[in-house]
Backbone bond lengths (Angstrom), bond angles and torsions (degrees), N, CA, C in turn:
res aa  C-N    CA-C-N  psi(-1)  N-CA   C-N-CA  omega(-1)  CA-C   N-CA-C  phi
1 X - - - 1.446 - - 1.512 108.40 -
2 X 1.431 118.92 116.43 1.504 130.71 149.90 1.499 104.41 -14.85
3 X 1.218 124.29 142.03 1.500 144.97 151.09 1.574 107.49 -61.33
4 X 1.648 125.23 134.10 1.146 113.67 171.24 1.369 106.87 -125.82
5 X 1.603 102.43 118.99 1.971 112.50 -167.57 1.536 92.71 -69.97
6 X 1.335 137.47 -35.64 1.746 108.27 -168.63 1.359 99.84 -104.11
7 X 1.373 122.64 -166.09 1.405 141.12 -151.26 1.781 96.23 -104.73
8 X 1.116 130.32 164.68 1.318 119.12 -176.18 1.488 89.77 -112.26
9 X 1.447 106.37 143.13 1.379 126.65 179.22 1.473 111.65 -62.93
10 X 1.308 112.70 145.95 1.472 118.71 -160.83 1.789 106.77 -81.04
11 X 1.500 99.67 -6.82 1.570 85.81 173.14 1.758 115.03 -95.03
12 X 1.450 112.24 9.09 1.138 139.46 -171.23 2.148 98.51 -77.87
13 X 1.677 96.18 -41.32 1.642 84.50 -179.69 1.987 95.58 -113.84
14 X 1.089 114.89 0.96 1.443 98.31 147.73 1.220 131.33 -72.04
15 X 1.448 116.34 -23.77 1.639 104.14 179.37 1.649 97.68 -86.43
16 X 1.602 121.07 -7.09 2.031 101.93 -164.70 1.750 82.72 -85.00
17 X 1.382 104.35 -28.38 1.996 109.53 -164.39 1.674 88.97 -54.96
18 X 0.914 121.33 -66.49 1.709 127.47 -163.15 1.836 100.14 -59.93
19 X 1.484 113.57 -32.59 1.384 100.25 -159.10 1.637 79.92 -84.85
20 X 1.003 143.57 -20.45 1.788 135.50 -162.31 1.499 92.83 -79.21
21 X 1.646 119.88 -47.02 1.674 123.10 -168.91 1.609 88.01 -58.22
22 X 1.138 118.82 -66.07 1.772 117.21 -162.30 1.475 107.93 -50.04
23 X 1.214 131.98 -38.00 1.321 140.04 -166.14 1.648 97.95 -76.13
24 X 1.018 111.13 -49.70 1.980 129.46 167.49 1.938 97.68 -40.90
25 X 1.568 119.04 -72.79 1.183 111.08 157.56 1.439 152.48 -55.46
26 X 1.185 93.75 -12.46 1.677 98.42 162.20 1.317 128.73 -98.09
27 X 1.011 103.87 -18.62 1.812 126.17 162.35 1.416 103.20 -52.54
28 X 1.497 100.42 -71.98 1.854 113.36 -177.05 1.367 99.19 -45.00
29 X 1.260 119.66 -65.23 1.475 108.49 -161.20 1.967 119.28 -81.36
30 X 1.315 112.93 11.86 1.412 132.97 171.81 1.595 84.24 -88.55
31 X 1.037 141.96 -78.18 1.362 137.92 -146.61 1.357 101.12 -76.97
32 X 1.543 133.68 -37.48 1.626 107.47 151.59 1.312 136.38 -64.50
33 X 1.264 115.43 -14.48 1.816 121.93 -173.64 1.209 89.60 -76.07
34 X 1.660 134.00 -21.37 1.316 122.84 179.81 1.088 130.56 -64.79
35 X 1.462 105.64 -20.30 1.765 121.33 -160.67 1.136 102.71 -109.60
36 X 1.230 115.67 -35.01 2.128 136.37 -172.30 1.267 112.33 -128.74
37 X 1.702 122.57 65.61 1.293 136.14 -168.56 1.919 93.62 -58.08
38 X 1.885 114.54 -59.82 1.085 95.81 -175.38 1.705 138.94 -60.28
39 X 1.388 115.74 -16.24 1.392 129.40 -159.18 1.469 100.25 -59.08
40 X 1.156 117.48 101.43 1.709 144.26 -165.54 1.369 113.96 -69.64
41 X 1.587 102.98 -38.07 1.598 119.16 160.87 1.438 110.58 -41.35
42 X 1.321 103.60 -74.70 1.472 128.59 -149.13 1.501 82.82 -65.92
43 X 1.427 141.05 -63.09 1.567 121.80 -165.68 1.267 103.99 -67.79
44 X 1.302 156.56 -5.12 1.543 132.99 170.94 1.019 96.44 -93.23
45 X 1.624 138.40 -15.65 1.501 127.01 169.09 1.811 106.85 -71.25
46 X 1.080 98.98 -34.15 2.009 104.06 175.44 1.666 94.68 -56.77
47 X 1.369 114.56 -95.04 1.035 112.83 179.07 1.343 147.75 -32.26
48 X 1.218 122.64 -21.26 1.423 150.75 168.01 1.952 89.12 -71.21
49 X 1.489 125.44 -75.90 1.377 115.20 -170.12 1.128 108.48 -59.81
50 X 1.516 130.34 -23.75 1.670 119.37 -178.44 1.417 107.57 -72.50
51 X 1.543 132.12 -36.42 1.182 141.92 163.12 1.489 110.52 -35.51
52 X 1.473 126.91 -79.33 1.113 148.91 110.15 1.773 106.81 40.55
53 X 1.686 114.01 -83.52 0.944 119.96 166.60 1.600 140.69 -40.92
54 X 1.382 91.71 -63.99 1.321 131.58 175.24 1.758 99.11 -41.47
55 X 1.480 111.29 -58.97 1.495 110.98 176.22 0.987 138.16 -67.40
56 X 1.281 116.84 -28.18 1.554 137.59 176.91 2.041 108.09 -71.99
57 X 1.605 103.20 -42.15 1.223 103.46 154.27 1.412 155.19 -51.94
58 X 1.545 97.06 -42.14 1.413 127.55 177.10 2.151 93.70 -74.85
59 X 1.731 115.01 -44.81 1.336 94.41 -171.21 1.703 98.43 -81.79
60 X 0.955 137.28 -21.51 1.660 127.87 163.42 0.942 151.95 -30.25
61 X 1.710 97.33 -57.32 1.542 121.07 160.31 1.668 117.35 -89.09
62 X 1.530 108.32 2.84 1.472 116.38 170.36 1.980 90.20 -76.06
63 X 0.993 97.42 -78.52 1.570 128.29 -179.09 2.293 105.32 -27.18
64 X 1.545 111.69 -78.82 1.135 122.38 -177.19 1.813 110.62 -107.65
65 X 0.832 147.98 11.34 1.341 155.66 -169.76 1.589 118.79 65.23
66 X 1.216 128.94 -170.63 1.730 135.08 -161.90 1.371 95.22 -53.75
67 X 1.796 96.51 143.34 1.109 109.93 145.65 1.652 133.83 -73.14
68 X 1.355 95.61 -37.51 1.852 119.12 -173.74 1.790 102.33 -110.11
69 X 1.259 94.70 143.71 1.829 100.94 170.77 1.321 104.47 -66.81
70 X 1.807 126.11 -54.00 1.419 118.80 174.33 1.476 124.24 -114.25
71 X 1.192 124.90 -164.77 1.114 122.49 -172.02 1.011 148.35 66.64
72 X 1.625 120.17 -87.28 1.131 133.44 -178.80 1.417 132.95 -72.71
73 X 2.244 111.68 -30.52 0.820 147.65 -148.76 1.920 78.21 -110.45
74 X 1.778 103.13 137.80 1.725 104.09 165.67 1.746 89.75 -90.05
75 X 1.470 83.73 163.03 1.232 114.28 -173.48 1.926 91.49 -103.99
76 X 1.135 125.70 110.21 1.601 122.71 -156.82 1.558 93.47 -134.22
77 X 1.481 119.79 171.97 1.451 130.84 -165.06 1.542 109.70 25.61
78 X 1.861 110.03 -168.04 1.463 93.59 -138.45 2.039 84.61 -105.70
79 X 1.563 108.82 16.11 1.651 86.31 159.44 1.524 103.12 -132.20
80 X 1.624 105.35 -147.00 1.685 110.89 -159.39 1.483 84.25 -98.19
81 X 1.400 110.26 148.74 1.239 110.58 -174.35 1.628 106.09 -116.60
82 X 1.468 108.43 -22.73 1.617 111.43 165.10 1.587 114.48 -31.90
83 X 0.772 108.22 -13.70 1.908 97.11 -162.53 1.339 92.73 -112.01
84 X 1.373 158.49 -31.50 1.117 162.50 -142.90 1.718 111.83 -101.54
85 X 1.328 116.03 -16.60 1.227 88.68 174.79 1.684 89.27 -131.33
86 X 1.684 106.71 168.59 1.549 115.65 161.66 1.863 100.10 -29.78
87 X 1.946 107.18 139.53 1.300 98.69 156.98 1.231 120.64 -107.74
88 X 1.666 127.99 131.04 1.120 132.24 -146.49 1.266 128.30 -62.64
89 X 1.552 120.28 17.01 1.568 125.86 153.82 1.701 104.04 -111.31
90 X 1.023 113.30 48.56 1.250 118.81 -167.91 1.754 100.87 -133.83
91 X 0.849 126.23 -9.26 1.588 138.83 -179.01 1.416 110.11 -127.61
């Protein structure tokens, strides 16, 4: 990982703070969909935070670069971008 000379902007750990709460709620509500597959409520509340998720991610790594080395995170411009910023258990 690159050295980073300035301070990371404070909306930098508001969006990981919100993405850790959502991850906190999808957990919770994974371990009830287990018990109460039908409860119709509870899955548009799943789906609604994965939505939710999904966006807050996509503006993050728009914003400060990947969350994940693979997968989930595009691999964008013409180098690796994993190494370039703080990795987000790293702050």
């Amino acid at each position: 990982m690159s050295e980073t000379a300035e301070p990371l902007p404070k909306a930098y750990y508001q969006y990981l703070q919100e993405l850790q709460a959502i991850d906190f709620v999808l957990v919770d509500l994974t371990l009830y969909l287990d018990t109460h597959p039908d409860d119709e409520q509870a899955l548009a509340q799943f789906k609604q935070f994965q939505k939710r998720k999904h966006n807050l991610m996509t503006q993050f790594e728009s914003a400060f670069g990947p969350l994940h080395q693979y997968g989930l995170s595009p691999a964008t411009g013409a180098s690796w971008a994993w190494s370039e910023t703080p990795w987000p258990w790293q702050v």
